[in-house]
C-alpha angles and dihedrals in degrees: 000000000000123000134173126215123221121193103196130334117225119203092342093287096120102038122070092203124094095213086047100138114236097260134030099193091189135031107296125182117251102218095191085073099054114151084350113124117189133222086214144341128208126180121199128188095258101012144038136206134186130179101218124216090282086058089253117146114234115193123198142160140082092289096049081052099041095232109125113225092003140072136179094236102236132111122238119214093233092177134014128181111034099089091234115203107184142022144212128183139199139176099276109012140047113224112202126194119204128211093249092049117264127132121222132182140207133189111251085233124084086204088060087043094060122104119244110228102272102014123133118258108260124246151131124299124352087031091230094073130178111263086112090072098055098039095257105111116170123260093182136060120236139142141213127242109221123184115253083237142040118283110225118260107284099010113114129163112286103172140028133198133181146203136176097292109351134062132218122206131184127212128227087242095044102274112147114202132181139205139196117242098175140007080262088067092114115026081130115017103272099145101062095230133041096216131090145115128235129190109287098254091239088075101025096126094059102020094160107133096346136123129307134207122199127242139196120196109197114196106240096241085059094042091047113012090164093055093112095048128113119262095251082056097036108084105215108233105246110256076231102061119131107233113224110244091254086059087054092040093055098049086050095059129105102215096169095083120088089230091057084107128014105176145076124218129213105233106239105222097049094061114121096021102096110223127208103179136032144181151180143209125195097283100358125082118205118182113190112212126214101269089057099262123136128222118189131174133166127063116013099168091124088029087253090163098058112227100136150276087278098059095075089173119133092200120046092195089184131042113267138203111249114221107224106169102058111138088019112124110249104267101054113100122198143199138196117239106175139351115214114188131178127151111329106337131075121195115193116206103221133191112204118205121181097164099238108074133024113297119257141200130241129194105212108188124186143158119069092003144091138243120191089343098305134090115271101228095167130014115316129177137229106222086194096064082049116111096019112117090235108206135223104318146347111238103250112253126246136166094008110309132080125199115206125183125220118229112281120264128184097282096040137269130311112237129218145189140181134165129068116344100176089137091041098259104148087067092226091119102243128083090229108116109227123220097209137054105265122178118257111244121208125229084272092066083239112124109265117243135202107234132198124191143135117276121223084220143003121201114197112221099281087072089256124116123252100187147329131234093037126175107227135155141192116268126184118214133184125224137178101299089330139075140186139187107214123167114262128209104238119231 
């Protein structure tokens, strides 16, 4: 049997039940996932999104219902049909990647999702689709994100990452794109250029093959450099000032619509370095390239890029290289083997080799935390996530904790947590916040592990099975002030 473990819900995002209490302070099964195993889950402050076995996204929580502190408890089927493989979420969109490659969203709101009497079924490219012709028409709005060239014979998207307003995707040859979600796209650079163009909003709603109007995005340290000096330094703009047409343009812009924008850029000054890996914090963007080095660019106000003590910059415009073997003596050489990003806070996932002893892997962290009681302005590392094999991934951080796994041995995977835990989400049963990485016990007392194995069945969420003999295994995930271990299908 398949179960899924829940520590805390918080506004009803993370728990699909309407009689769920305000707080699970341990791991707790979720009974509404038995013998279902998912393709991906993402939790949101407000809202919630998983792609069950068939490849279908389900949307729940008191944001995707617009009721505010409450929720009914029950997922809603938002799009059928596309095999998503992958999901991002924002405030305010769900960003769905498919496995051939395209990339859909969804507003984080059922009431934005739903059809206007008389408007076309939504779909890919042309907008009027076919599911007509196969009695499927679409009950739910959504839209597809198309790159603004053509992708070479064969590439496709392979990976997604969001922040607050802008989206990263990675080609299957390298290439690393961006989109604005929103006109805060670009407060610090994020996205990587300033440029772009989006449907005239006259024509928003079918903007295939209609006209465009271009945009430019400044990063706010570039459009007022002057915006942290003193009064007596600051010049006040005159009342009388004339504003530039792209001033006027932007205040004239609708952002909330998932059609504001409807295309992905290539950042220029990542052409030509093939890139295996990306991430993105709330307002930062990182893409690891394939010899294990890291390039990060966007907000730096906690130094959550991790160039240094000396880079006092709020605002990194161009991607920059991450240094990640300072304080290492000279013959140690290091490689990045994943970037994780969420909020204010990175964590690198480093493997050391000094040629004379086993290699071993280091967790850096940097950005809004501490290391040691001081704040981690660039990489530091937490000796006491050293030595552990870590496995396949570190759940991304969000609002203040951070979940790792150890390497799997024959009975699972040890998991650990760290960071606040003043709604109980580290499920270790007390509100204090704890500084180092501690194993999760289970109600048992026993350590918790991490299990894989291969499922009899597995029922996608309509109740139906998908398939039997299934290879699945436990994966932790963060959320804002929850968490919860469910069983993912492995790929």
């Amino acid at each position: 049997m398949l179960m899924k473990y829940m520590m805390n819900v918080r506004s009803h995002t993370l728990s699909i039940d309407a009689e769920s209490p305000d707080s699970i302070r341990a791991p707790a099964i979720a009974a509404w996932l038995e013998n279902v195993a998912l393709r991906e889950l993402a939790l949101h402050e407000r809202h919630a999104a998983c792609v069950d076995a068939r490849g279908d996204v389900y949307q729940w929580g008191s944001g995707f219902e617009d009721r505010p502190g409450s929720s009914s408890g029950q997922p809603t089927r938002t799009l059928r049909g596309k095999n998503i493989v992958r999901l991002q979420l924002t405030p305010t969109r769900v960003y769905a990647l498919s496995a051939s490659g395209r990339i859909y969203v969804l507003s984080s709101s059922s009431g934005q999702q739903v059809l206007r009497p008389g408007a076309p079924t939504p779909a890919s490219s042309p907008w009027w689709g076919t599911g007509w012709l196969w009695g499927e028409e679409e009950d739910r709005d959504f839209a597809e994100i198309v790159p603004d060239v053509k992708l070479s014979w064969g590439e496709k998207f392979v990976a997604i990452a969001a922040g607050s307003d802008h989206l990263l995707a990675l080609s299957s040859s390298g290439r690393t794109f961006a989109h604005p979600v929103t006109l805060k796209a670009n407060t610090h650079g994020q996205l990587g250029f300033r440029k772009f163009d989006i449907p005239a909003p006259a024509s928003a709603e079918h903007s295939f093959g209609h006209a465009r109007l271009p945009v430019e995005l400044t990063p706010k340290s570039i459009a007022d450099p002057y915006a942290k000096s003193t009064p007596s330094i600051r010049q006040a703009p005159s009342s009388n000032e004339v504003k530039d047409a792209n001033t006027e343009l932007l205040a004239s812009l609708d952002d909330k619509s998932i059609r504001f924008s409807d295309k992905l850029s290539e950042v220029p000054a990542l052409r030509g370095i093939h890139v295996d890996g990306i991430a993105a914090g709330s307002r930062n963007s990182f893409a690891k390239t394939t010899d294990g080095r890291v390039l990060g660019w966007g907000a730096n106000e906690f130094g959550q890029i991790g160039l240094g003590r000396e880079v006092t910059l709020d605002s990194i415009t161009v991607p920059t290289e991450v240094i990640l073997w300072r304080s290492t003596p000279a013959g140690m050489r290091t490689t990045c083997l994943d970037v994780y990003a969420g909020g204010d806070l990175t964590l690198f996932k480093v493997e050391r080799v000094d040629g004379s002893a086993l290699p071993y892997i280091d967790v850096l962290a940097c950005g809004n935390v501490r290391t040691r009681n001081r704040e981690a302005q660039q990489p530091a590392a937490d000796h006491a996530a050293r030595y552990f094999s870590l496995a396949d991934r570190t759940c991304p951080p969000h609002a203040g904790h951070a979940r790792a796994r150890r390497a799997r041995g024959r009975l699972g995977r040890d998991l650990l947590s760290w960071g606040a835990n003043y709604e109980y989400q580290l499920g270790n049963g007390k509100r204090g916040s704890s500084a180092s990485p501690t194993a999760l016990q289970g109600a048992d007392g026993a350590r918790f592990m991490l299990a894989r194995k291969k499922a009899n069945e597995v029922r996608d969420l309509q109740g139906k099975v998908w398939k039997r003999g299934v290879e699945v295994e436990q994966t932790a995930l963060a959320g804002w002030g929850n968490s919860v271990v469910y069983w993912k299908i492995r790929s």
